[in-house]
N, C-alpha and C positions, 0 to 999 in steps of 0.2 A: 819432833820439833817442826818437820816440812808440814807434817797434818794440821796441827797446831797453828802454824803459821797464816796456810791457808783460811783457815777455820776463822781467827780474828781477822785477816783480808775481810774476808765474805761479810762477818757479821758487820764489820765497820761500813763497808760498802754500802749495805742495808738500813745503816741506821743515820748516814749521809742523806741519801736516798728520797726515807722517810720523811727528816728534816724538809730536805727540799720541798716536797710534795706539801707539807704541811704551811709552806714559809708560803706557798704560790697558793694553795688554794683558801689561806686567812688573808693574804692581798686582796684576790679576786673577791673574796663577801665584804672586804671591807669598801673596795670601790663600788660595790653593788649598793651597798647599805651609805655610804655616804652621797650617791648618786638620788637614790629612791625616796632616801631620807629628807634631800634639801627641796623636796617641792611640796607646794603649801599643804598639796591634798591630792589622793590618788583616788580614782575609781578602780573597781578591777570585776570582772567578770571573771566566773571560774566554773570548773565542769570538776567532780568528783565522781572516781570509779573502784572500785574496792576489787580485791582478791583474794582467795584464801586456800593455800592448796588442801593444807585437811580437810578443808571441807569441800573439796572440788570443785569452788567456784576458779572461773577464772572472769579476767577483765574482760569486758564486753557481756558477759553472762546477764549483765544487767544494764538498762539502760542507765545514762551518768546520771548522778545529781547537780541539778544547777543551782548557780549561789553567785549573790553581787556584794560587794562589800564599798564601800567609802572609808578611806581611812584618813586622818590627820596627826600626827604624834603619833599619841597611845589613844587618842579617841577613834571610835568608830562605831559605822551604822550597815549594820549586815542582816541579810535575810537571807536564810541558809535554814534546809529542813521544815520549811512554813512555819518557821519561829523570825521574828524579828526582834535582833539585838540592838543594842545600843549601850553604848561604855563613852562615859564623861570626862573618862580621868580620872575619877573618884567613886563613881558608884557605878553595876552593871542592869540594864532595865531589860528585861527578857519579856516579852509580848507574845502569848496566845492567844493569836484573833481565833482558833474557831472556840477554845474556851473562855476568850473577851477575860482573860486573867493577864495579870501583869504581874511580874516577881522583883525583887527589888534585891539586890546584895553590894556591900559595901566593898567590894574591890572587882576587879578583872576575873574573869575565870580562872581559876588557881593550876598551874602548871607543874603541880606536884608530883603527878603523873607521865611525864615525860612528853606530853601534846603539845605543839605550837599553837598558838591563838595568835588573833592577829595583832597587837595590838606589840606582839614582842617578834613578829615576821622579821625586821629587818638588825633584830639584835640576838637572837635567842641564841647565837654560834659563837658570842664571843664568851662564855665558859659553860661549861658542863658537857664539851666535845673534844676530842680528837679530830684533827680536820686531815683527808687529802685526797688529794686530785683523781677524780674518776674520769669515763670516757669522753671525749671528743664526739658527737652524734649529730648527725644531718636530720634535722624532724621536719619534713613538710616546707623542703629549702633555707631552713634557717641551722645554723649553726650553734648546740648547744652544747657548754661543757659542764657536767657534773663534778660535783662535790661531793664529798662523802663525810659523814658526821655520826660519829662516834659516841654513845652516851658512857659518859667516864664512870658513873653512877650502875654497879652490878643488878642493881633492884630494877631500873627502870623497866616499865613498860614498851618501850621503845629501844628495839636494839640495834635501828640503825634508820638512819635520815639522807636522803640524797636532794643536792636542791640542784636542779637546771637552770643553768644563768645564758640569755641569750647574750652570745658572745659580742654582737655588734652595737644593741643598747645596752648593756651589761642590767639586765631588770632581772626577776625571777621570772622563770617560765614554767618551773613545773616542781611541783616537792611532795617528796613518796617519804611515808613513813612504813616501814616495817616493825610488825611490833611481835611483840617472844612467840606467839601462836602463829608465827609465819603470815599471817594476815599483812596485805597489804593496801596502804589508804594512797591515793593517789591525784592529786592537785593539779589542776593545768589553766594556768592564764587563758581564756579566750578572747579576752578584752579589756583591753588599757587605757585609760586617761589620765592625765593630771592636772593640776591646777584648775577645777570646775571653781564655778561660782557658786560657793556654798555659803550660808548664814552660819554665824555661830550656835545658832540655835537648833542647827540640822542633827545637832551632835549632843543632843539633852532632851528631857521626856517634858512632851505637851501634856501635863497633869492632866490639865482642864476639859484639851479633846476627848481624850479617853475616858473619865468619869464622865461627862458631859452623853459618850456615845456606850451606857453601863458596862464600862468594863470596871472589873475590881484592882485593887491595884492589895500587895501583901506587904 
């Protein structure tokens, strides 16, 4: 009975615990995500580093990839990998200037996969996660606390998601995906704005330019 006793102590302990952890760190993405969310328009500069220990890269092995993004809602204008995207809210407009081709598809890139896009950055945690609180970490004099995000989903791609929230703006600072091949993708804000003065138009495809400068459009 004393084993026993113990034994439910522990486990209730644990599952208190957990609770907690998860009740704190769906506060914290919530005031992130209600903060980031109420401004008209974000810019964001970002740096991607990849690691993967199977295959003995580590971080820094490679120089980052850089990528800028403008976001508004769900629309967005991003040039990441020398492709430049653009999402309407309705359709996605993918542009290759060195093959002057343009692709055309009728929704967002599909997250069926377990990936974040941007367009669901500031929502993508409230289902299909387990959420709790990860380290406290000083990066570069700023104070970041991670979150940890759990894919509920056994199939996924992605078996596990950390997002860096600076703790004094509460914005995202940095978001690592781990995916089943131990591969790690790795995100880090370099550069912040919000509320730019953008046309509505910034955020939908200039047909005309593009035919006009032969590019094909699919």
């Amino acid at each position: 009975m004393k084993k026993t006793g113990i034994l439910f102590l522990s486990l209730f302990i644990t599952t208190v615990a957990f609770a907690q952890s998860a009740d704190k760190a769906k506060s914290l993405l919530d005031e992130v995500s209600a903060k980031m969310g109420g401004y008209e328009n974000m810019y964001i500069g970002f740096s991607q580093t990849l690691s993967n220990e199977e295959a003995g890269i580590k971080e820094g092995d490679e120089p980052p990839i850089k990528g800028e993004i403008n976001l508004k809602g769900e629309k967005y204008n991003l040039n990441y990998l020398g492709n430049h995207f653009i999402y309407d809210g309705a359709k996605l407009y993918v542009i290759n200037h060195d093959e002057k081709e343009i692709s055309i598809s009728d929704s967002d890139l599909s997250d069926d996969n377990g990936f974040i896009y941007p367009s669901k950055l500031l929502t993508f945690y409230k289902e299909g996660y387990t959420l709790e609180i990860g380290k406290l970490q000083n990066i570069k004099g700023r104070n970041i606390q991670f979150v940890t995000l759990n894919p509920i989903d056994s199939n996924s791609e992605i078996i596990m998601v950390e997002l860096g929230i600076d703790v004094k703006t509460k914005h995202i600072y940095k978001l690592i995906q781990t995916g089943i091949n131990t591969s790690k993708t790795m995100f880090t804000i370099t550069e912040f704005k919000k509320n730019e003065d953008l046309s509505e138009s910034y955020f939908s495809l200039n047909k005309t330019k593009y035919l006009s400068n032969n590019y094909t459009i699919d």
